[in-house]
C-alpha positions in Angstrom: 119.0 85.6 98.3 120.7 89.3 98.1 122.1 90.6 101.1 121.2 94.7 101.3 123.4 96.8 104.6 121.4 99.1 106.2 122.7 101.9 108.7 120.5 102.3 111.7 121.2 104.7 114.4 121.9 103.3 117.8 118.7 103.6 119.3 116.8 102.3 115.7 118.8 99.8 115.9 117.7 98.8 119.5 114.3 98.8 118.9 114.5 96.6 115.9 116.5 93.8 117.6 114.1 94.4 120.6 110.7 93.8 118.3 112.7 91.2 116.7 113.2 89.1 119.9 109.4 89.9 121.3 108.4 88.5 117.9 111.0 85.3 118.2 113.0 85.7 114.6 116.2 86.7 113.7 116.5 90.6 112.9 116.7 90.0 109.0 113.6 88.3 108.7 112.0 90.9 111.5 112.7 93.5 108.8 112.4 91.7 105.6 108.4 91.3 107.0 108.1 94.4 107.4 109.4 95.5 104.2 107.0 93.0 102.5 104.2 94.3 104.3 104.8 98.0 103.3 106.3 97.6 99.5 103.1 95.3 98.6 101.0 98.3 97.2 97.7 97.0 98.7 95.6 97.8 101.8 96.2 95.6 105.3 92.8 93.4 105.4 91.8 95.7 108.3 91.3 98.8 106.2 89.6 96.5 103.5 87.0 95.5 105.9 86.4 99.3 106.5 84.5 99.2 103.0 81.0 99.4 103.4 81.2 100.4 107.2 79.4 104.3 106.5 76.2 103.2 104.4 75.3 107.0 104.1 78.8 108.1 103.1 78.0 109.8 99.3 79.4 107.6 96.0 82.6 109.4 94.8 80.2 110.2 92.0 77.9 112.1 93.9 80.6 114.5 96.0 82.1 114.2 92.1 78.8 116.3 91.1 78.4 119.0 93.8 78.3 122.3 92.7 79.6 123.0 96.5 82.6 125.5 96.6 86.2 124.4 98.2 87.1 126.2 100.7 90.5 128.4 100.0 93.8 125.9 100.8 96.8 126.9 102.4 100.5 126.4 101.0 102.2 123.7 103.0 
């Protein structure tokens, strides 16, 4: 198992340790979950159930087709 040092301000630092003990596990593993949860490149099951949930939402092929204009885009 690698061992990684992270710097954390003071407060960060706080708020980890204080999710950490809400959640009952050691700081490492509070932000090893967390880091498996975001690098895993899939959507959380919540927004997977979403799918489906707007039957008269258009197929991306249809809004693909429109002849409609975009509207002018500002720079960010």
């Amino acid at each position: 198992m690698g061992q990684v040092t992270v710097y954390l301000d003071d407060e960060t630092e706080e708020k980890a340790r204080a999710a950490a003990r809400a959640e009952g596990v050691p700081l490492s593993r509070w932000v090893a979950e967390r880091i498996q949860r975001r690098a895993r490149g899939e959507w959380p099951e919540a927004v997977r159930a979403l799918a489906g949930a707007w039957p008269d939402l258009p197929s991306a092929e249809r809004i693909r087709k429109s002849k409609a204009r975009d509207i002018a885009r500002g720079r960010v």
